[in-house]
C-alpha positions in Angstrom: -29.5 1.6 -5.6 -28.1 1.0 -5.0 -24.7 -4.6 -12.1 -21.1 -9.3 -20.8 -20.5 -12.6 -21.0 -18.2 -12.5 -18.3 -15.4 -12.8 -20.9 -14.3 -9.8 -18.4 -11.1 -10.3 -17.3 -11.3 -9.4 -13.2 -9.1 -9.9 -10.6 -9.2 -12.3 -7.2 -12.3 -14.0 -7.3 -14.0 -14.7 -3.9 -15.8 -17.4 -2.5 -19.5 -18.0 -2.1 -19.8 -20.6 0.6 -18.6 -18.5 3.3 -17.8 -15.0 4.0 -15.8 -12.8 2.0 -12.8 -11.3 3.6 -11.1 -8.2 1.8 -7.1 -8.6 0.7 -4.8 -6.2 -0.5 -5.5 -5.4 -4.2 -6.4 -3.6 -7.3 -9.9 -1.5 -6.8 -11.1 1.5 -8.7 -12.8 4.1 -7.0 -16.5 5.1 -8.3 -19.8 5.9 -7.0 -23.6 6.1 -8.2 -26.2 8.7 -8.5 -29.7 9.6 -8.8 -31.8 13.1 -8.7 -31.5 12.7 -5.1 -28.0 14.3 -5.5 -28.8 17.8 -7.2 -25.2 19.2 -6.7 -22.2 16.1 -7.6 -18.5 17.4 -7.9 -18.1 15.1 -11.2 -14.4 16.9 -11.6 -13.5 16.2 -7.5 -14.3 12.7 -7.9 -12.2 12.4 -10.9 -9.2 14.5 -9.5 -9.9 12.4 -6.7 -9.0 9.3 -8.2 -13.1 7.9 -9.1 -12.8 6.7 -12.4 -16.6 5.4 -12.9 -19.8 6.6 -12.1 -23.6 4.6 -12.2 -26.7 6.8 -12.2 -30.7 6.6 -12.0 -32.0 6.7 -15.7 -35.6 5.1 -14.7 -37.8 3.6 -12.3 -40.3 1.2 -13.7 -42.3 2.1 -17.0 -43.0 5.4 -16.5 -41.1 7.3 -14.6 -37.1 9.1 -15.8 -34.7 10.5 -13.9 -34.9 14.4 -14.4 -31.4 14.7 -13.5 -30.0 11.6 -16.0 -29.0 14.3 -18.6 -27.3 16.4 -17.0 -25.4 13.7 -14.7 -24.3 12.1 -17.4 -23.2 15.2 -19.5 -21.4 15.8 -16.3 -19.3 12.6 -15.7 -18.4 12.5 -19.8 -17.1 16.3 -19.5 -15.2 14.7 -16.5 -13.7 12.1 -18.5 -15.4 9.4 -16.0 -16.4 6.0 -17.4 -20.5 6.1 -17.0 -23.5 4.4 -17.0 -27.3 3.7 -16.3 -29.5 2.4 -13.8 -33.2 1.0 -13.5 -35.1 1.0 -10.5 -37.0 -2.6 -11.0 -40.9 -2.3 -9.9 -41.5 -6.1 -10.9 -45.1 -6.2 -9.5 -46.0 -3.4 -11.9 -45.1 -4.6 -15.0 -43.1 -7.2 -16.9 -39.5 -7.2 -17.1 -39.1 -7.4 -20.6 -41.2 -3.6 -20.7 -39.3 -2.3 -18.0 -35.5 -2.9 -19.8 -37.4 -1.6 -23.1 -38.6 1.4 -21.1 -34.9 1.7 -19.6 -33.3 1.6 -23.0 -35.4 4.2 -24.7 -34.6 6.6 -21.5 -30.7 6.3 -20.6 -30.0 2.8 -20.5 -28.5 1.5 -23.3 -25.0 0.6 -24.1 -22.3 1.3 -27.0 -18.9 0.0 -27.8 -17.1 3.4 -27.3 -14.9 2.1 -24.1 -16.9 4.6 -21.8 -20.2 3.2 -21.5 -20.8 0.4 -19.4 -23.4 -1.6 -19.0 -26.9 -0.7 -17.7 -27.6 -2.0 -14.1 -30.6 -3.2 -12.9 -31.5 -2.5 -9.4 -33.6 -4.6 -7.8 -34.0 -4.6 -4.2 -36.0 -3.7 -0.7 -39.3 -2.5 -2.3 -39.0 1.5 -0.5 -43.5 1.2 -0.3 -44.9 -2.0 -0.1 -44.1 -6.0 0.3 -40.3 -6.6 0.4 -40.5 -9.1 -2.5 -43.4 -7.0 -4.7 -45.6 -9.6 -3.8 -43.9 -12.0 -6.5 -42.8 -15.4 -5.1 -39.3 -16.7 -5.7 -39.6 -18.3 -8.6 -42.0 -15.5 -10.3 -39.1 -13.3 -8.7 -36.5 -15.1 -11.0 -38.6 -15.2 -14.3 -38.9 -11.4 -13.7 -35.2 -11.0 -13.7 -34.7 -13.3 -16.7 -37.2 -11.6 -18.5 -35.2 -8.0 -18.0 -31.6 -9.8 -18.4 -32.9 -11.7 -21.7 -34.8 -8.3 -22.9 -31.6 -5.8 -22.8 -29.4 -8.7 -23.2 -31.1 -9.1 -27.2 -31.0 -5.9 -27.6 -27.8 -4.9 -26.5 -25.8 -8.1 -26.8 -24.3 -7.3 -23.5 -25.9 -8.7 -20.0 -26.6 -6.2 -17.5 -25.4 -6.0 -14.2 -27.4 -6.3 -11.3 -27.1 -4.5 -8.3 -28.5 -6.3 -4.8 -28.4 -7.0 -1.1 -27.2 -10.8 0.1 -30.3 -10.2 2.3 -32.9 -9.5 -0.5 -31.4 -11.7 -3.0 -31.7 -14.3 -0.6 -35.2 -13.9 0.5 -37.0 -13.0 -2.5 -35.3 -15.2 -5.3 -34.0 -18.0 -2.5 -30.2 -17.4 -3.6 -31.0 -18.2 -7.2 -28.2 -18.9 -9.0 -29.6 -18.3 -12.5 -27.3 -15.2 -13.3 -23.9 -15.8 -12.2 -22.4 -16.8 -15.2 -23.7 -13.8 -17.2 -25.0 -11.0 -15.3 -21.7 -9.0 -13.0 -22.7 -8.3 -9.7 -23.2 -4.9 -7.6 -23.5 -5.9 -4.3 -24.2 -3.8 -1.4 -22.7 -4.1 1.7 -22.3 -1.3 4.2 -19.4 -3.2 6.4 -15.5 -2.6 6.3 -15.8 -6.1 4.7 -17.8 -7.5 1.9 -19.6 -10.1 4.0 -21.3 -13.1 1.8 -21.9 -12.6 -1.7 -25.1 -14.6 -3.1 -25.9 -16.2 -5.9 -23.2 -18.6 -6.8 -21.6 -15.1 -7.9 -17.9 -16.1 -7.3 -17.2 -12.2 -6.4 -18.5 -9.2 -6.7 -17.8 -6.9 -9.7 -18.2 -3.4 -7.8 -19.0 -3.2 -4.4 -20.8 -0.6 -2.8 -19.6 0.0 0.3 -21.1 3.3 2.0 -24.4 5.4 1.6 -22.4 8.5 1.3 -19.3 9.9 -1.0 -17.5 13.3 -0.6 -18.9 13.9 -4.3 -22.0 13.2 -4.4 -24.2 9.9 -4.2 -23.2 6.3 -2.6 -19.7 4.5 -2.5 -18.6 1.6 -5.0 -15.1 0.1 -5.7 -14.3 -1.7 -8.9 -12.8 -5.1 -8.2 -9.9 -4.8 -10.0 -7.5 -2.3 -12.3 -8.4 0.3 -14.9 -8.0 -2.7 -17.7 -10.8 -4.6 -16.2 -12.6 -1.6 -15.4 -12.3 -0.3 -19.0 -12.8 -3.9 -20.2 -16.1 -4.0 -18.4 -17.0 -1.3 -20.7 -16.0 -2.3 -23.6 -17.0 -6.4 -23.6 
């Protein structure tokens, strides 16, 4: 990667209709993993100020993270508010047995105010047709069918981490999560840029491709209270 009822309490929301411009306020400092990071200085980040961390649990229906264990034994021995991601493969299988496939392997959730919600990652496809071959609509139902799957079984709504490029092209700015689903958006720019979706702002905003600890860049849109308050629901 690469994002509840939206009862969440978050700071400054921003506007969809035109660029985002970054203000002076609130943010917490986190960052995201996968196996691509074998060595992450959990403690560094946390001394550092990080206070959250996302990492790879699963990439479609068969395939788990080899380092989600110890990651996440990791950030919790840190003290780090954590959670899991899935890699989405929509043109391999349905939604709905990709978020059961991410639950059984890292991604679930628990009330215990250090979980947060599992993130679905759904962007560029890194080997074949930038939209999985799925049209926009088929694109959407995918999505729904993930969101609807992990939201049953979870009763919290994942978050879903994209590009305003991607989400654009491949679900034509579909507006069918914005009121549910917080948003991850990356943006590699010293400001946000245009957030998609009808989202109103983005929840965490990942904002570089590298961190001094270990994996990518992402800032919490608000204070520790909304940050634990994302966790908890």
């Amino acid at each position: 990667m690469k994002l509840s009822s939206f009862s969440i309490v978050l700071a400054f929301a921003l506007t969809s209709a035109a660029p985002a411009t970054i203000e002076k306020r609130t943010t917490v400092q986190g960052f995201d993993i996968s196996h691509y990071q074998s060595t992450v200085d959990f403690q560094g980040a946390y001394n550092s100020g990080a206070r959250f961390v996302i990492i790879k649990a699963t990439e479609g229906t068969s395939y788990i993270d080899p380092s989600f264990s110890s990651h996440y034994t990791g950030a919790t021995n840190a003290g780090l508010i954590r959670g899991g991601y899935h890699f989405a493969h929509p043109d391999s299988s349905s939604g709905s047995s990709q978020a059961t496939f991410f639950l059984a392997h890292g991604g679930g959730w628990s009330n215990d105010g250090i979980t947060l919600p599992g993130m679905l990652d759904i962007e560029y496809n890194p080997s074949g047709a930038t939209c999985y071959g799925l049209s926009q609509s088929a694109m959407v139902a995918w999505i729904q069918d993930f969101v609807n799957t992990y939201h049953t079984k979870t009763t919290r709504y994942p978050m879903i981490y994209s590009t305003n490029g991607w989400w654009t092209q491949c679900t034509g700015g579909s507006t069918a999560f914005h009121t549910t689903c917080p948003l991850v958006l990356a943006s590699y720019n010293t400001a946000i840029g245009t957030i998609p979706g009808g989202w109103p702002y983005q929840t965490i905003w990942q904002y570089a491709d590298t961190y001094t600890y270990g994996g990518d860049a992402d800032r919490f849109n608000g204070d520790i209270t909304g940050l634990k308050k994302l966790a908890t629901g």
